[in-house]
C-alpha positions in Angstrom: -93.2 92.2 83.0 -94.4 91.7 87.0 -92.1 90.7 89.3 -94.6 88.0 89.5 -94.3 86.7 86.0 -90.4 87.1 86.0 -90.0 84.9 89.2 -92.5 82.4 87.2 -90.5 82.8 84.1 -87.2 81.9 86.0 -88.7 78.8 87.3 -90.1 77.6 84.1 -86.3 78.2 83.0 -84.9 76.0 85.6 -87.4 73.1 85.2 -86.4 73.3 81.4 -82.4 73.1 81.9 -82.8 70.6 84.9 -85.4 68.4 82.8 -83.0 68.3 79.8 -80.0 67.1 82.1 -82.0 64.9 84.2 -81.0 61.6 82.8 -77.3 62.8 82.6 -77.4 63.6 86.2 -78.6 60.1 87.0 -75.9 58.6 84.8 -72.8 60.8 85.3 -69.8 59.1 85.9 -68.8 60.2 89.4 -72.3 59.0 90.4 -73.2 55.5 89.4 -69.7 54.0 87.5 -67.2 54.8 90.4 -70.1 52.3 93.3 -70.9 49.8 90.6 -67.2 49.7 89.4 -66.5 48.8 93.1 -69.3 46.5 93.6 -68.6 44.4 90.8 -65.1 44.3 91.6 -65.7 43.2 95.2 -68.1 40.5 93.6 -65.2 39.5 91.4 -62.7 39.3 94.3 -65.0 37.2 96.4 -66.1 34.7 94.3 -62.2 33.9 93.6 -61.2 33.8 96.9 -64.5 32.4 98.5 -66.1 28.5 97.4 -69.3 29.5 98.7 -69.6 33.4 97.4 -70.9 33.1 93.9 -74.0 30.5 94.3 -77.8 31.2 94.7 -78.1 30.6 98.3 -75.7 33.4 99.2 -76.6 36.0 96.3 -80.0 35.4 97.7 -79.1 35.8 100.8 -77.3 39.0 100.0 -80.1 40.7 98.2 -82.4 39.9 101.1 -79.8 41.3 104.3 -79.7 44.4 101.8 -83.5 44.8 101.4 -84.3 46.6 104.9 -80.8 49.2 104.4 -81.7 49.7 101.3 -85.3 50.5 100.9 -84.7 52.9 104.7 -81.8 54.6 102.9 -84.1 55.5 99.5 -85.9 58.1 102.2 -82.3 59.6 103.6 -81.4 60.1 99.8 -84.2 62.3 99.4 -83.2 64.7 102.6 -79.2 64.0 102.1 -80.2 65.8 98.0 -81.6 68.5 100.2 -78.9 68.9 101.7 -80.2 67.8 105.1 -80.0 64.4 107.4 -82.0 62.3 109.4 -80.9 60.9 112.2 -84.4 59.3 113.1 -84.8 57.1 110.0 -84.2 53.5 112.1 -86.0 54.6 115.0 -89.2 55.9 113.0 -89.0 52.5 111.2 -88.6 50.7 114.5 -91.4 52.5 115.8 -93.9 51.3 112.9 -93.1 48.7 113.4 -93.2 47.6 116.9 -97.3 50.3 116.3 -98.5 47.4 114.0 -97.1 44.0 115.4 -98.6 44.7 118.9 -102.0 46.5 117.2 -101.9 43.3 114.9 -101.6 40.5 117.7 -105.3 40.6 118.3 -106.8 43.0 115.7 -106.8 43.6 112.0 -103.5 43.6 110.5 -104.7 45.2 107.5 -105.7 48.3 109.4 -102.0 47.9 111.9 -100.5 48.6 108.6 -102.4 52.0 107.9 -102.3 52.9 112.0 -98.5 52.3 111.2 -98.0 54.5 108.3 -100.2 56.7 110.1 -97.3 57.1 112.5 -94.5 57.0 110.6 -96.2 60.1 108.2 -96.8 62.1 111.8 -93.2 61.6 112.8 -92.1 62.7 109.4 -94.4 65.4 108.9 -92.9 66.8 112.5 -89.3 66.7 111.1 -90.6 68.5 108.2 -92.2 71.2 110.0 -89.1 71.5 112.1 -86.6 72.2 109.6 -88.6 74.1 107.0 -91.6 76.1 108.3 -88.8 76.9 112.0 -85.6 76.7 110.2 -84.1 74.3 112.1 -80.8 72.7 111.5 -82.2 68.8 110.2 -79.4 67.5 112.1 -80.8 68.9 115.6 -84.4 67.9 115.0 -83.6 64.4 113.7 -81.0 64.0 116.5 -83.9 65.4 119.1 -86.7 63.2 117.0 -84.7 59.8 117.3 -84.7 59.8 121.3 -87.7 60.9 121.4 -89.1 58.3 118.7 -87.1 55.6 120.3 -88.2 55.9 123.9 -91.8 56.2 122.5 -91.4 52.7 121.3 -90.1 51.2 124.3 -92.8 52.7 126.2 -95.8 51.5 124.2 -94.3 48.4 124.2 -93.5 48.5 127.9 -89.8 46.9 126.5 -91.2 44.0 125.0 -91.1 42.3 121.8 -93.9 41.0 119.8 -94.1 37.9 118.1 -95.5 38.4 114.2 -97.7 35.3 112.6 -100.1 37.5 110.1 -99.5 36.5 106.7 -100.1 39.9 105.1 -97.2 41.0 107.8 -94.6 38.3 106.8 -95.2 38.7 103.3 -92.7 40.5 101.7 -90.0 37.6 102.9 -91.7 35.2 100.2 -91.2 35.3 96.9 -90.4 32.8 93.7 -87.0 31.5 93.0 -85.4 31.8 89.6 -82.3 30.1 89.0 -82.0 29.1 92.7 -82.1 32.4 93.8 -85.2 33.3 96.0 -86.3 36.7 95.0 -88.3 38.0 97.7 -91.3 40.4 97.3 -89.5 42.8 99.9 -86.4 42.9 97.2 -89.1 43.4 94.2 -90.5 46.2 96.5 -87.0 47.8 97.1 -86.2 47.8 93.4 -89.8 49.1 92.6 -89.7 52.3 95.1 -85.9 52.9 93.8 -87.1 52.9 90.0 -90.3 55.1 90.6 -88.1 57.5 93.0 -85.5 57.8 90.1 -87.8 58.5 87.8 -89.7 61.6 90.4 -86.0 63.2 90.9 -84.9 62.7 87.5 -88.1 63.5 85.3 -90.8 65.7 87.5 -90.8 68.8 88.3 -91.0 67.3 91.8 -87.2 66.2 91.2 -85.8 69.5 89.1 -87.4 71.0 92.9 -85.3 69.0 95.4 -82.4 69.0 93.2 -82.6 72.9 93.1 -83.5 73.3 97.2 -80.3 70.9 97.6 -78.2 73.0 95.3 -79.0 76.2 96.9 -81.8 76.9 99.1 -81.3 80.9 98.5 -81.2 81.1 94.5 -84.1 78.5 94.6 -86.1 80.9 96.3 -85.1 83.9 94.4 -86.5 81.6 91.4 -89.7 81.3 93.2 -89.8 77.6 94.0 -91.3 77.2 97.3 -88.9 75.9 99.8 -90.9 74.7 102.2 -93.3 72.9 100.7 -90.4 71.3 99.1 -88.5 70.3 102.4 -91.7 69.4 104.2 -93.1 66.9 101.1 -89.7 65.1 101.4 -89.3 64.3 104.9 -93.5 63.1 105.0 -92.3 60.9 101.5 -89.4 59.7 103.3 -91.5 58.2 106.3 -93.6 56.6 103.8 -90.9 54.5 102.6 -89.6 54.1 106.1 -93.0 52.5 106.4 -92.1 49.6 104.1 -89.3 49.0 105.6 -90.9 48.4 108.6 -93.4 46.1 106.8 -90.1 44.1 105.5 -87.7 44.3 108.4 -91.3 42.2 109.7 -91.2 39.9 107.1 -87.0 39.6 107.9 -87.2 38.9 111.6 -90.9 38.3 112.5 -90.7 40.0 115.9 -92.1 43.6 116.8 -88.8 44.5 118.4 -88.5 47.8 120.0 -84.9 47.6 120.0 -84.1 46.7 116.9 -81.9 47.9 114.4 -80.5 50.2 116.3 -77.2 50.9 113.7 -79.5 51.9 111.0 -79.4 55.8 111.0 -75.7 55.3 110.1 -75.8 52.2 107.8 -78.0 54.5 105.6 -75.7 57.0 105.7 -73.1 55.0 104.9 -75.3 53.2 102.0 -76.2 57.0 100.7 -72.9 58.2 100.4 -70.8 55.3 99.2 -73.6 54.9 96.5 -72.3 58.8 95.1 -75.0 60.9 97.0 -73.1 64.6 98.1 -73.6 65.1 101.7 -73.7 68.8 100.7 -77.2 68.5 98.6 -78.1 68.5 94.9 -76.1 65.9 93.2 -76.6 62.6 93.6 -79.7 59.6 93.2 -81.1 56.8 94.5 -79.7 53.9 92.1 -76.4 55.2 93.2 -78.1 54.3 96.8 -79.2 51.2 95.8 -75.6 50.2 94.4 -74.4 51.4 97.7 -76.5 49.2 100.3 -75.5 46.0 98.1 -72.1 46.9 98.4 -71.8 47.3 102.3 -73.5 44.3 102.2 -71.3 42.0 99.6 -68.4 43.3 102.1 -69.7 42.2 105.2 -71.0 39.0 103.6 -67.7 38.5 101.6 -65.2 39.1 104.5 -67.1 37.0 106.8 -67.2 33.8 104.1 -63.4 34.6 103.9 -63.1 34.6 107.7 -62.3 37.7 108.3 -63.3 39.7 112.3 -66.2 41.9 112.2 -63.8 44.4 113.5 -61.9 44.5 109.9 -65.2 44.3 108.3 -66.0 47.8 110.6 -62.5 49.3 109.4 -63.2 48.5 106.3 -66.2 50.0 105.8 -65.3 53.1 107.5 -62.7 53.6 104.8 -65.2 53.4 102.3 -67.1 56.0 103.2 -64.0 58.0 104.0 -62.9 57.5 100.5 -66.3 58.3 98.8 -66.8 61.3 101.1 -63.4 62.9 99.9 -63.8 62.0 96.5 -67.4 63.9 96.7 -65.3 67.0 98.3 -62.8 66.8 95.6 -65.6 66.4 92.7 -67.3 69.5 94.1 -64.1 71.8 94.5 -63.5 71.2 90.8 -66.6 72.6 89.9 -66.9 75.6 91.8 -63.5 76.8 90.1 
C-alpha cells in the first residue's frame, strides 16, 4: 500500500468513527444537559420571584435581545471547536453593517446587502489566511483585525451614524405572534443557521474535519486532512453568519452605527463557553451556543425585573463563565487520564 492510499485510508477511518459518534457528541451530557439544566432553572427562579418574567411580552422580548449574540456567537463556535478565537467578530459585524446602511441611504439595498457580505467574507477570508496559510496565533490576528476593522468603520463613516428606513433592511425585526409572543424573522433565522450548522459539524464530513483540526491539529495532518483549507473555510463561513447578524442588529436598532456593539467579541465568548463549547478545540456545538446566549440573556433580563444593579448582573455573569470554564478543564483532565 502507498503512503498515499494509507493516509487516505486513515481518513476514511476517522470520518467513519467521528460520523458514528456524531449525534452523541451533540448530545453528551457535559454539553447540552449541564446550560439547559441552568437555563431552565433560571427560568424557574424568575418567574417565582418576578410578576412580570413569565408572560409573552418579556419571553419575546428575551428571544429578540438574544438574537444578534446569538446568531454572532454561531461563527465563534466554529473557530473556538478549532481551537482558535476571534476577537473581531463585533467589529466585522459592525462594519457590515455601517458598509450597507450608508450604501443603502440612496442606492439599492438589495445590492448594500451583497457589497456587505462582500466585506464581511474579505475580512474573514484575511483572518483565515493569517492563521492557517502564516501560522499565526488567531488570538494576535483577530486582536490586530478588530482595530483595524473598527477604525475602518469609523472612517468610512467619517463617525457618523446612519439612519435605516429600507424594508428589506428592517426585516428580520417582523414576524407573526403566536400565543402573544412575537417571533421575529431574525429569531427564525438564528434558530435556522443553528440547526443547519449542527447538522454540518455533527453529520458531514465538513464537521468530523473541524472536530478533528480542533482536537489536534498535528494527528489531523498525519491523517491527511488538510488543515488549512479547514481553518481558512471556517473563519470565511463565520463572517458569513457575522453578515446576518449585521442584517438583524439593523432590524434591532435601525441605525448604521459605527460604534455599536462594542462588548460583543466577549458576550460571544461568554455565550460559547457557558453553552459547553471547550476553549481548547474539538468538543463542543452550537445548540450548546444557542442555550448559552439565552441564558446570559434570561440573567440580565431576570435580575434587572428583580431590581437588581447591572454591576451584580456583571459579577454574576463572570462567575458563570468561570464556572463553565473550570468545569470544561476538569472534564478534559478526566479524559486524558
Amino acid at each position: 500500500m502507498t503512503a498515499t492510499a494509507a493516509r487516505d485510508a486513515d481518513v476514511a477511518a476517522l470520518e467513519q468513527e467521528a460520523s458514528r459518534t456524531s449525534g452523541l457528541r451533540a448530545l453528551a451530557t457535559h454539553q447540552i444537559s449541564g446550560p439547559l439544566a441552568a437555563l431552565l432553572l433560571a427560568v424557574v427562579v424568575f418567574s417565582l420571584s418576578t410578576s412580570t418574567f413569565f408572560n409573552s411580552e418579556n419571553l419575546s422580548l428575551i428571544a429578540q435581545q438574544s438574537v444578534v449574540v446569538g446568531t454572532l456567537a454561531l461563527g465563534q463556535t466554529l473557530i473556538i471547536l478549532t481551537s482558535g478565537i476571534d476577537l473581531a467578530t463585533g467589529a466585522i459585524m459592525v462594519l457590515g453593517s455601517v458598509v450597507i446602511g450608508r450604501l443603502a441611504v440612496d442606492g439599492n439595498p438589495a445590492l448594500a446587502l451583497l457589497v456587505g457580505l462582500a466585506v464581511c467574507v474579505a475580512v474573514g477570508t484575511l483572518n483565515g489566511v493569517l492563521v492557517s496559510f502564516l501560522r499565526l496565533p488567531p488570538f494576535i490576528v483577530t486582536l490586530g483585525v478588530m482595530s483595524v476593522v473598527a477604525a475602518s468603520a469609523r472612517l468610512f463613516t467619517d463617525s457618523q451614524s446612519y439612519p435605516v428606513t429600507s424594508d428589506l433592511l428592517t426585516a428580520l425585526n417582523l414576524g407573526p405572534t403566536v400565543g402573544g409572543v412575537t417571533i421575529t424573522y431574525g429569531v427564525m433565522l438564528w434558530v435556522a443557521l443553528t440547526a443547519v450548522l449542527a447538522y454540518a459539524l455533527t453529520q458531514t464530513s465538513w464537521g468530523v474535519r473541524v472536530y478533528a483540526v480542533g482536537d489536534n491539529h498535528k494527528a489531523a495532518e498525519l491523517a491527511g486532512i488538510k488543515v488549512r483549507r479547514v481553518l481558512l473555510s471556517v473563519y470565511v463561513v463565520a463572517a458569513v453568519i457575522y453578515l446576518f447578524a449585521a442584517w438583524q442588529a439593523l432590524g434591532r436598532t435601525p441605525t448604521a452605527d459605527p460604534s455599536g456593539y462594542p462588548t460583543a467579541n466577549l458576550d460571544t465568548i461568554t455565550a460559547v463557553v457557558i453553552g459547553g463549547t471547550s476553549l481548547f478545540g474539538g468538543r463542543g456545538g452550537v445548540i450548546g451556543t444557542l442555550i448559552g446566549a439565552l441564558i446570559v440573556t434570561v440573567l440580565q433580563n431576570g435580575l434587572t425585573q428583580a431590581g437588581i444593579d447591572s454591576l451584580y448582573q456583571q459579577v454574576a455573569t463572570g462567575v458563570l463563565v468561570v464556572i463553565a470554564v473550570g468545569v470544561d478543564h476538569l472534564v478534559r483532565r478526566r479524559q486524558t487520564r
